[in-house]
Biopython code that builds the backbone (N, CA, C, O; Angstrom):
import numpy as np
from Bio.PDB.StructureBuilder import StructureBuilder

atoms = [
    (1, "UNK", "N", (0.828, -1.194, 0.000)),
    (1, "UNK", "CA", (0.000, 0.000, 0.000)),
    (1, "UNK", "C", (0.867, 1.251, 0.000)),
    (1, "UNK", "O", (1.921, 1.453, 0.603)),
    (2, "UNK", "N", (0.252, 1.957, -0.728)),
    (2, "UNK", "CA", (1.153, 3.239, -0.962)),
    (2, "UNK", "C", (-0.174, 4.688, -0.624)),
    (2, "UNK", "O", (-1.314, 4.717, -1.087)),
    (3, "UNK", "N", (0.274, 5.411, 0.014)),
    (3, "UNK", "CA", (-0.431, 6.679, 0.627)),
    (3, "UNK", "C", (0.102, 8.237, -0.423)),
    (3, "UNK", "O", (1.310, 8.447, -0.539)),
    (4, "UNK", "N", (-0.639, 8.938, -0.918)),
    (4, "UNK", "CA", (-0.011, 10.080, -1.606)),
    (4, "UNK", "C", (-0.846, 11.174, -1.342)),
    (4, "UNK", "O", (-2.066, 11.014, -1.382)),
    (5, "UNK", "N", (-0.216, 12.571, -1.005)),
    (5, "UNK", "CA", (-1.143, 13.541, -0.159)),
    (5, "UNK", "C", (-1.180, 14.705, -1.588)),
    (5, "UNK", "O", (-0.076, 14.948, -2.074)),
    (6, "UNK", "N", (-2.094, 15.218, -2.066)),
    (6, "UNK", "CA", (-2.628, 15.687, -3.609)),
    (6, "UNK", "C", (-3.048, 17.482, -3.087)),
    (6, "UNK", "O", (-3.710, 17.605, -2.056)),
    (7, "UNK", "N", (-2.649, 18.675, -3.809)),
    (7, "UNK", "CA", (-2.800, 19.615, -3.743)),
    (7, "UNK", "C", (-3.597, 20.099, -4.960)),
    (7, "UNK", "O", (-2.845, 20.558, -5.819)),
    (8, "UNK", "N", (-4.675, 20.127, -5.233)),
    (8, "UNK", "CA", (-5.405, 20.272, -6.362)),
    (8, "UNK", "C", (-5.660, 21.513, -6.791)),
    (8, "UNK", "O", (-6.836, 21.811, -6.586)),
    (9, "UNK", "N", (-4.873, 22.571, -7.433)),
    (9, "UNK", "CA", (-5.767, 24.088, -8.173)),
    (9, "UNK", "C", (-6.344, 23.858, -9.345)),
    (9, "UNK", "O", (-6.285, 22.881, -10.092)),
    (10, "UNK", "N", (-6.898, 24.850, -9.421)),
    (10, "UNK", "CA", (-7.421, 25.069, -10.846)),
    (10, "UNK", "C", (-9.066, 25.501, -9.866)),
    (10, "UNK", "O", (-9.212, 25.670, -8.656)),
    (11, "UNK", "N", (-10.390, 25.588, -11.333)),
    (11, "UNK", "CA", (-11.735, 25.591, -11.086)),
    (11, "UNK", "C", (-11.783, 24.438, -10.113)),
    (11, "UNK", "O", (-11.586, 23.492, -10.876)),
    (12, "UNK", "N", (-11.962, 23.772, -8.555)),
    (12, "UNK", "CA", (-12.511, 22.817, -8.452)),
    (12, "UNK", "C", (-12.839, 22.611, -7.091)),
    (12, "UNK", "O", (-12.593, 21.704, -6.296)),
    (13, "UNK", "N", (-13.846, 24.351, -6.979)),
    (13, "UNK", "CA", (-14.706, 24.357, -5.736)),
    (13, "UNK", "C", (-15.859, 24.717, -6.339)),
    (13, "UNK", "O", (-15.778, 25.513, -7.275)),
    (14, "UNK", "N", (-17.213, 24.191, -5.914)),
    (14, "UNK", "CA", (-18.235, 24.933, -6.365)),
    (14, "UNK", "C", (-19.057, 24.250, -7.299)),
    (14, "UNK", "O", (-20.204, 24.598, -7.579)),
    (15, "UNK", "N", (-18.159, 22.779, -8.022)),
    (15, "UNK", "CA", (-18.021, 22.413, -9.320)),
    (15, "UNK", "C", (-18.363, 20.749, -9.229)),
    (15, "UNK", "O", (-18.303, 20.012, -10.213)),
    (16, "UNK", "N", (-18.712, 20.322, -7.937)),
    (16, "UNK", "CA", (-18.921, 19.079, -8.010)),
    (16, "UNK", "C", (-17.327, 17.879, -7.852)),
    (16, "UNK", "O", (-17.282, 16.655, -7.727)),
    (17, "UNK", "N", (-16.584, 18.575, -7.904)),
    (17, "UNK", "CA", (-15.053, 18.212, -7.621)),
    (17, "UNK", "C", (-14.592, 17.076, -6.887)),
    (17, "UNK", "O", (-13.846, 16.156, -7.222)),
    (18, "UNK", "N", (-15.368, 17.402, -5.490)),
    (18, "UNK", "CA", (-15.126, 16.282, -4.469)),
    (18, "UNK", "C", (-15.897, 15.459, -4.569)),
    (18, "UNK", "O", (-15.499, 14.440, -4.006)),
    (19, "UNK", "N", (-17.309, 15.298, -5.230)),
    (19, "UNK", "CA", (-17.700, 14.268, -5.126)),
    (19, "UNK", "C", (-17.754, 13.746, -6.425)),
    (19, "UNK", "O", (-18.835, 13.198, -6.639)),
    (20, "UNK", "N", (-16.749, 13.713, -7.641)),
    (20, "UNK", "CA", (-16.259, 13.111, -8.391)),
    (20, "UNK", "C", (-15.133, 12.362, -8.055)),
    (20, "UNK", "O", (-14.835, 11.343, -8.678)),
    (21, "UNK", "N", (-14.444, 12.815, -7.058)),
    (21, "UNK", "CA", (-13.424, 12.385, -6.394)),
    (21, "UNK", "C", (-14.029, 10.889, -5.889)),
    (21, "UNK", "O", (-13.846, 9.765, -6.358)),
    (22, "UNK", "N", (-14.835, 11.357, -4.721)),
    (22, "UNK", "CA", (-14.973, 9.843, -4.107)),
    (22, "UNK", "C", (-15.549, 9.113, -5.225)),
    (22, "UNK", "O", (-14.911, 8.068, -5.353)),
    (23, "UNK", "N", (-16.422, 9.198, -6.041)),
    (23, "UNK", "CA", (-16.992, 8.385, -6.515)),
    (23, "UNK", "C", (-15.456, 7.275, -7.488)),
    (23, "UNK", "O", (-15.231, 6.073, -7.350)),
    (24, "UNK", "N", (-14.750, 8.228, -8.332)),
    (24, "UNK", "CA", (-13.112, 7.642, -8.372)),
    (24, "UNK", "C", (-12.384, 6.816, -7.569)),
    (24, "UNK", "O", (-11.873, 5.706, -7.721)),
    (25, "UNK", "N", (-12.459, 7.678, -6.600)),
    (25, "UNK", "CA", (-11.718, 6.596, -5.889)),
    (25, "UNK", "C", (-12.644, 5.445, -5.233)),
    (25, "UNK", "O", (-11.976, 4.426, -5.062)),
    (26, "UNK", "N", (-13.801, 5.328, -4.874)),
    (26, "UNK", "CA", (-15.007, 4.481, -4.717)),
    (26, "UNK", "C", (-14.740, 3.320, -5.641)),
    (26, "UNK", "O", (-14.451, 2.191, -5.245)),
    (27, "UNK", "N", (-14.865, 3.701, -6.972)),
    (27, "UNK", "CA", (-14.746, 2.709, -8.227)),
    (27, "UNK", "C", (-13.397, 2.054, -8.266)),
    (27, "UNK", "O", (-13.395, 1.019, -8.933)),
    (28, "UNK", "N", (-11.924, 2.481, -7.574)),
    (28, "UNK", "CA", (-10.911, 2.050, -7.666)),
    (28, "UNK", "C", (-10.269, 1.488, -6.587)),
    (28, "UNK", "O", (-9.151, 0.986, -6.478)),
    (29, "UNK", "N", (-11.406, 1.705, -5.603)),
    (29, "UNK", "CA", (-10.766, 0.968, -4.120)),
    (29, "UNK", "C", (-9.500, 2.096, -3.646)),
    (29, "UNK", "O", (-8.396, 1.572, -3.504)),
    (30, "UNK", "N", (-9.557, 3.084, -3.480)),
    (30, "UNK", "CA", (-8.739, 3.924, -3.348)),
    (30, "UNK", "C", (-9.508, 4.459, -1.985)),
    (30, "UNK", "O", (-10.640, 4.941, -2.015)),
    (31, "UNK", "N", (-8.413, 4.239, -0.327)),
    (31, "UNK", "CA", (-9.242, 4.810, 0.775)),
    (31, "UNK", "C", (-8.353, 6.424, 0.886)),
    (31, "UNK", "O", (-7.342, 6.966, 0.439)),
    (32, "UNK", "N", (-9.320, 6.659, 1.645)),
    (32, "UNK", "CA", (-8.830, 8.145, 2.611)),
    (32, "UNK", "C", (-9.746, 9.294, 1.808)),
    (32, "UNK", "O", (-10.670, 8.882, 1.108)),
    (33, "UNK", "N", (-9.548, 10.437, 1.884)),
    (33, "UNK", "CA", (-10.687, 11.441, 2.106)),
    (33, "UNK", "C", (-10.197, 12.614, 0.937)),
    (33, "UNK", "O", (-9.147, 12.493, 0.306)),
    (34, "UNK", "N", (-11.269, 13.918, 0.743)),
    (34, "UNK", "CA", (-11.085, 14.762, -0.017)),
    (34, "UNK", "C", (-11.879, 15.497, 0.310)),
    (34, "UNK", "O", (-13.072, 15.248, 0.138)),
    (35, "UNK", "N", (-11.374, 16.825, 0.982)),
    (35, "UNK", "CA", (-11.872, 18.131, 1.368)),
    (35, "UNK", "C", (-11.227, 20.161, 0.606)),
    (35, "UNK", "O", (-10.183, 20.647, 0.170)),
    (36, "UNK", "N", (-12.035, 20.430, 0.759)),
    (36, "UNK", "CA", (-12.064, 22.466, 0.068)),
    (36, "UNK", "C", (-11.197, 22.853, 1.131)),
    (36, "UNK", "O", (-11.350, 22.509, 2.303)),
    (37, "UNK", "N", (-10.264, 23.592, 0.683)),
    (37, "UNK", "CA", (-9.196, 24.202, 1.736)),
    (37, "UNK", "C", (-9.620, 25.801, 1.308)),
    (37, "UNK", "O", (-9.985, 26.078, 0.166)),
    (38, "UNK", "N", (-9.510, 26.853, 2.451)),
    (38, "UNK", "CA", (-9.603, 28.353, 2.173)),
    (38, "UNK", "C", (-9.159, 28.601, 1.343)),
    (38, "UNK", "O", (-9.919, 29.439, 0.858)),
    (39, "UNK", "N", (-7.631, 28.370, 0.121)),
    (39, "UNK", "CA", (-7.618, 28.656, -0.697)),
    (39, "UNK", "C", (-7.956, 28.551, -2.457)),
    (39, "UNK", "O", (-7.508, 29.114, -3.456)),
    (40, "UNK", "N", (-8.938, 27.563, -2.200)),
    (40, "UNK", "CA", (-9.639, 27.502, -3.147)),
    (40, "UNK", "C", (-9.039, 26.022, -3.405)),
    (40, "UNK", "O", (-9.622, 25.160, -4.062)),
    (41, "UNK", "N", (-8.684, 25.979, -3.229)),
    (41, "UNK", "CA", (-7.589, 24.469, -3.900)),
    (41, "UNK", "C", (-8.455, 23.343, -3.157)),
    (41, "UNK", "O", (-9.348, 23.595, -2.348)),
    (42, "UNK", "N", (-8.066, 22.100, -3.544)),
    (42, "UNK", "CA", (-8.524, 20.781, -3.204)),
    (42, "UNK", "C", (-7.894, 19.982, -2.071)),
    (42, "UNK", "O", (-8.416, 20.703, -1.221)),
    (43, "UNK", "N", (-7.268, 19.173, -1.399)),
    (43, "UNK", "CA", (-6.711, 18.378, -0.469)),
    (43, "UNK", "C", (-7.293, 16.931, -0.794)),
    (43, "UNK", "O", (-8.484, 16.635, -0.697)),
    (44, "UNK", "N", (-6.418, 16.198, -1.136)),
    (44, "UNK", "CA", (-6.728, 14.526, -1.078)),
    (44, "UNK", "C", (-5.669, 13.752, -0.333)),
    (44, "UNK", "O", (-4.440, 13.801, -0.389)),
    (45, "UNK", "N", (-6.194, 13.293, 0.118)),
    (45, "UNK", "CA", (-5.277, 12.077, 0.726)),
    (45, "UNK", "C", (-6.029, 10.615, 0.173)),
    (45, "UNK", "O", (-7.089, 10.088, 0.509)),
    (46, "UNK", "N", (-4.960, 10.209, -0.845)),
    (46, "UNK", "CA", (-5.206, 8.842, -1.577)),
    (46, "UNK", "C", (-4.725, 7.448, -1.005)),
    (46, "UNK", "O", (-3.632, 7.730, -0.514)),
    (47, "UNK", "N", (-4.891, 6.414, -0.847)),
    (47, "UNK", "CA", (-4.006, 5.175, -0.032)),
    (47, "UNK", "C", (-4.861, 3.696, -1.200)),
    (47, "UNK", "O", (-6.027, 3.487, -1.536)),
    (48, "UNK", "N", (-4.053, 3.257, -1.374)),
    (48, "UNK", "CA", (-4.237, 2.266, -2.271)),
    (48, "UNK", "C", (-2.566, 1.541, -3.249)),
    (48, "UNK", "O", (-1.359, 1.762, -3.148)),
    (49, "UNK", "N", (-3.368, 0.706, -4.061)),
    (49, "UNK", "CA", (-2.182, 0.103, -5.013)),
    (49, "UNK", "C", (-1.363, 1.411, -5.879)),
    (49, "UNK", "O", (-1.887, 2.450, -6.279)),
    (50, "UNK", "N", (-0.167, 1.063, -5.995)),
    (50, "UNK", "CA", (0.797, 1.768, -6.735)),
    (50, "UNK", "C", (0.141, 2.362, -8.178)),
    (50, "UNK", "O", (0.263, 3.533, -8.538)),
    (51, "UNK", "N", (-0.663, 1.191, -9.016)),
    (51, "UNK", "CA", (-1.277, 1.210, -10.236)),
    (51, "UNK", "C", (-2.985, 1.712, -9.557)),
    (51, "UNK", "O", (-3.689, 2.190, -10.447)),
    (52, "UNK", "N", (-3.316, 1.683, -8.879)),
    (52, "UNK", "CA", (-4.897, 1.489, -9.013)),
    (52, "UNK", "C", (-4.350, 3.636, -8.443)),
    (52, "UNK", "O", (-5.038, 4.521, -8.952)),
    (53, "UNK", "N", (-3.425, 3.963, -7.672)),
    (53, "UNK", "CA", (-2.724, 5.360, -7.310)),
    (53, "UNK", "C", (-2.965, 6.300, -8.439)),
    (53, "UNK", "O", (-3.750, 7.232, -8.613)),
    (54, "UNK", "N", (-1.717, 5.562, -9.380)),
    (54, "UNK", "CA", (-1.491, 6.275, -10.977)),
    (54, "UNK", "C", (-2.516, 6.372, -11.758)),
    (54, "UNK", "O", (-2.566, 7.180, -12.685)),
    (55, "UNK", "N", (-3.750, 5.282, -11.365)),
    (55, "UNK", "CA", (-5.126, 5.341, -12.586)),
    (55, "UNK", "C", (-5.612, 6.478, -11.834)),
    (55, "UNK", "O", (-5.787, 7.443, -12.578)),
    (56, "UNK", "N", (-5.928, 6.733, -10.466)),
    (56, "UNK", "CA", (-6.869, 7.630, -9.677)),
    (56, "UNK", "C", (-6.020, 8.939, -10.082)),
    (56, "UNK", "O", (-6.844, 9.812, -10.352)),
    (57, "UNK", "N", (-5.199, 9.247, -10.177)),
    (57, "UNK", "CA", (-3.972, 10.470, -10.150)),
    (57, "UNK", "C", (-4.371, 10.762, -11.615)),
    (57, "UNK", "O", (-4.121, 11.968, -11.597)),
    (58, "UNK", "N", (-4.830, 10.517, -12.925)),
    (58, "UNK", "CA", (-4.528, 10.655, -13.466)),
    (58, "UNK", "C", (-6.031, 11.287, -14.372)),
    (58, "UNK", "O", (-6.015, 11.904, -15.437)),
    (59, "UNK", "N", (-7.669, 10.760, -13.266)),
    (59, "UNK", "CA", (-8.217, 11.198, -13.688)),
    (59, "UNK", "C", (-8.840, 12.333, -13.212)),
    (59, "UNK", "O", (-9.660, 13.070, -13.760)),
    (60, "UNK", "N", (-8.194, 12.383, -11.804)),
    (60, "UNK", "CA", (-8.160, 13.652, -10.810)),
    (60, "UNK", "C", (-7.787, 14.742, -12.006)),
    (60, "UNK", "O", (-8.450, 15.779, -12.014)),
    (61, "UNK", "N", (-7.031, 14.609, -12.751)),
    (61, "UNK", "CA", (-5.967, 15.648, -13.704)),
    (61, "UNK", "C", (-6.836, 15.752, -14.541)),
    (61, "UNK", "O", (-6.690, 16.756, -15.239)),
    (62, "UNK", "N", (-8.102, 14.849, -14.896)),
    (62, "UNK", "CA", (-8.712, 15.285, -16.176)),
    (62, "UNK", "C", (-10.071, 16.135, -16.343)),
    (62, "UNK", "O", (-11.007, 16.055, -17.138)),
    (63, "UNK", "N", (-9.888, 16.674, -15.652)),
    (63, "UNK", "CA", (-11.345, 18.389, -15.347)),
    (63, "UNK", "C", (-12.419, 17.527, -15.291)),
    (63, "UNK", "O", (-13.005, 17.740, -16.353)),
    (64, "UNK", "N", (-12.972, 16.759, -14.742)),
    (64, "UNK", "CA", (-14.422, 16.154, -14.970)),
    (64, "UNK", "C", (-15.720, 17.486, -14.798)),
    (64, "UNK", "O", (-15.857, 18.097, -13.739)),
    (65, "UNK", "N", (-16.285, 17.664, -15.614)),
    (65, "UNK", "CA", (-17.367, 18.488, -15.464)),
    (65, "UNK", "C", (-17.390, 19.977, -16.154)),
    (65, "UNK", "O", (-17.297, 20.327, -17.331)),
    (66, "UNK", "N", (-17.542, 20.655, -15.014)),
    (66, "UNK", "CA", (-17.717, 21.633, -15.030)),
    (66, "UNK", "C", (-16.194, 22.605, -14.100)),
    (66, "UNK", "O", (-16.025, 23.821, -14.194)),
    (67, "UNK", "N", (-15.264, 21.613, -13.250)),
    (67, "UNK", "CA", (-14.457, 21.689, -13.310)),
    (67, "UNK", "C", (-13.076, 22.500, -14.342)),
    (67, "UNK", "O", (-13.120, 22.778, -15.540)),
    (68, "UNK", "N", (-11.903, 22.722, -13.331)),
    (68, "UNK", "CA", (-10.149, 23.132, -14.541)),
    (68, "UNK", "C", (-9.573, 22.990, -13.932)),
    (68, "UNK", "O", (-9.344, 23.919, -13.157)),
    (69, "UNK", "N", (-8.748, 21.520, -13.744)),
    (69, "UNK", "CA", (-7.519, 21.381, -13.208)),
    (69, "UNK", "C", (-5.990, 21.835, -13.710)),
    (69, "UNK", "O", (-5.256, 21.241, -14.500)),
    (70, "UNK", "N", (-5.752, 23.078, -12.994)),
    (70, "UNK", "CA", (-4.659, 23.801, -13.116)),
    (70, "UNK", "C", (-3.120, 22.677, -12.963)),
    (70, "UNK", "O", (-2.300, 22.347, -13.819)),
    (71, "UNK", "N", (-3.190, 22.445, -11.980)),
    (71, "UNK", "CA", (-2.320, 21.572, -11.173)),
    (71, "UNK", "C", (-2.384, 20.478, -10.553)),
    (71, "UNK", "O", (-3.509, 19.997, -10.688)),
    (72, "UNK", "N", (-1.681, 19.817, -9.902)),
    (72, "UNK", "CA", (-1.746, 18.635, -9.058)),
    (72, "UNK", "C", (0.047, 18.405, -8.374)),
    (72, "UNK", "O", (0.884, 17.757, -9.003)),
    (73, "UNK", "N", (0.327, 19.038, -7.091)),
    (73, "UNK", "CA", (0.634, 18.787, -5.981)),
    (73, "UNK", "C", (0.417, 17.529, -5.531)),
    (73, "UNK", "O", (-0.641, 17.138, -5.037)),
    (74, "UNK", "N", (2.001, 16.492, -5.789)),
    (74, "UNK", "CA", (1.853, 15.507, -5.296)),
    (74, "UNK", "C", (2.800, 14.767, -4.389)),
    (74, "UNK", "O", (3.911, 14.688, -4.913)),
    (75, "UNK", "N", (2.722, 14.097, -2.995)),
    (75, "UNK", "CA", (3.701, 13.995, -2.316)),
    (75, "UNK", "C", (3.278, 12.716, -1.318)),
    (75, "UNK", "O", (2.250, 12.539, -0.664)),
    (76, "UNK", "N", (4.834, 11.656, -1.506)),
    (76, "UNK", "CA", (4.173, 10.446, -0.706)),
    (76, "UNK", "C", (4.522, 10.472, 0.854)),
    (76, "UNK", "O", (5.598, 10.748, 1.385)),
    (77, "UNK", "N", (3.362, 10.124, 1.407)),
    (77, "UNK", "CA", (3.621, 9.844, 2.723)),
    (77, "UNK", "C", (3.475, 8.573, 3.252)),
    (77, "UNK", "O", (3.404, 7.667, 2.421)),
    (78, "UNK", "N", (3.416, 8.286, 4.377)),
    (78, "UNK", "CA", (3.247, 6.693, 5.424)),
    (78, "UNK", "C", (2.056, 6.933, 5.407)),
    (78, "UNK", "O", (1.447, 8.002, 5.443)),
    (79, "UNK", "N", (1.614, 5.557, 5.333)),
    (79, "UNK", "CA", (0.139, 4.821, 4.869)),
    (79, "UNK", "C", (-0.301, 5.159, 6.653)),
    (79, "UNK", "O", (0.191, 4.877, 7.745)),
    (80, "UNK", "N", (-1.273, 5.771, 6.247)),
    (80, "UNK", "CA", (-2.639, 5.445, 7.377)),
    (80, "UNK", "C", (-3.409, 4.390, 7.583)),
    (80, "UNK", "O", (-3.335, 3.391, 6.867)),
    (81, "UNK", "N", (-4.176, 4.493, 8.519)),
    (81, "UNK", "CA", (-5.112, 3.220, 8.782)),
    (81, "UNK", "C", (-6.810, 3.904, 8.309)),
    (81, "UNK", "O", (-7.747, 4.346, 8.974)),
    (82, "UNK", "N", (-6.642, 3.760, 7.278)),
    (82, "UNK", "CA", (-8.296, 4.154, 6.195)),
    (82, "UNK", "C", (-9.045, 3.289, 6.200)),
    (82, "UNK", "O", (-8.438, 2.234, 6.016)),
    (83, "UNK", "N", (-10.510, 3.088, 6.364)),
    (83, "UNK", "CA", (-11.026, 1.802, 6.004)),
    (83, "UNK", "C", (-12.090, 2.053, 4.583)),
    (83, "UNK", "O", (-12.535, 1.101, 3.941)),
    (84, "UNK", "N", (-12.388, 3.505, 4.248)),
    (84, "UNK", "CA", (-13.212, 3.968, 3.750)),
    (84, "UNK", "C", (-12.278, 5.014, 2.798)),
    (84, "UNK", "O", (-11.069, 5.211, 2.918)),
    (85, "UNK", "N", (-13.474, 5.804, 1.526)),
    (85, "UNK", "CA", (-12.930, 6.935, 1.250)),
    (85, "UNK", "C", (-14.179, 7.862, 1.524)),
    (85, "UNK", "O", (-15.312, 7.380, 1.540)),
    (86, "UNK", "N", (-13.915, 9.376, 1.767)),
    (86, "UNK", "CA", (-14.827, 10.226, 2.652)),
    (86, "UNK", "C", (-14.587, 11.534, 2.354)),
    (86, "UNK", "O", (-13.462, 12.025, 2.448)),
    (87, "UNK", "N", (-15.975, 12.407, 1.847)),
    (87, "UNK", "CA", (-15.746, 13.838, 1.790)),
    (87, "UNK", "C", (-15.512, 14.176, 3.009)),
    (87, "UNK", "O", (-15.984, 13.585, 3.981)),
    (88, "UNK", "N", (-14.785, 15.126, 3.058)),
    (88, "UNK", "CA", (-14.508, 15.904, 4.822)),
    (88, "UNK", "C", (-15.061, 17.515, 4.215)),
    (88, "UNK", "O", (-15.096, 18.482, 4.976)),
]
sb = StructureBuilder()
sb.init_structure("model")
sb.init_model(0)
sb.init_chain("A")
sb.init_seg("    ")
for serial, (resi, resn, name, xyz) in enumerate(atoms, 1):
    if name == "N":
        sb.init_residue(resn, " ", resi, " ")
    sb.init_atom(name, np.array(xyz, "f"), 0.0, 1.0, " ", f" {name:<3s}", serial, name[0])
structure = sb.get_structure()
């Protein structure tokens, strides 16, 4: 298991964002959470397979919606104990 902590800019408050998120990571078995930070930006904390990581990482990057992913801030940390994934 591999844990990766995600800094998301661009359009993706307001926009349905996070709960494209879980539903992603829902479909990929991908635990831990995704919450709106004051600066407009996104916060994920992802925990899952190396590959099932890179599939979720990659559609985070692809604007779903009404969404504009500017960026993606990405950085690995030590795996938590997740049992779920969860808007915060």
């Amino acid at each position: 298991m591999k844990q990766y902590h995600l800094i998301v800019s661009g359009l993706v408050q307001g926009v349905g964002f996070r709960y494209y998120t879980e539903r992603i990571a829902l479909s990929m078995q991908i635990k831990g959470w995704v919450r709106n930070l004051p600066d407009d930006t996104v916060e994920i904390v992802a925990q899952g397979t190396e590959s099932a990581l890179l599939a979720f990482i990659k559609e985070v990057k692809n604007s779903p919606g009404f969404s504009r992913v500017d960026d993606v801030k990405i950085h690995e940390q030590p795996p938590e104990n997740f049992t779920a994934f969860k808007i915060k």
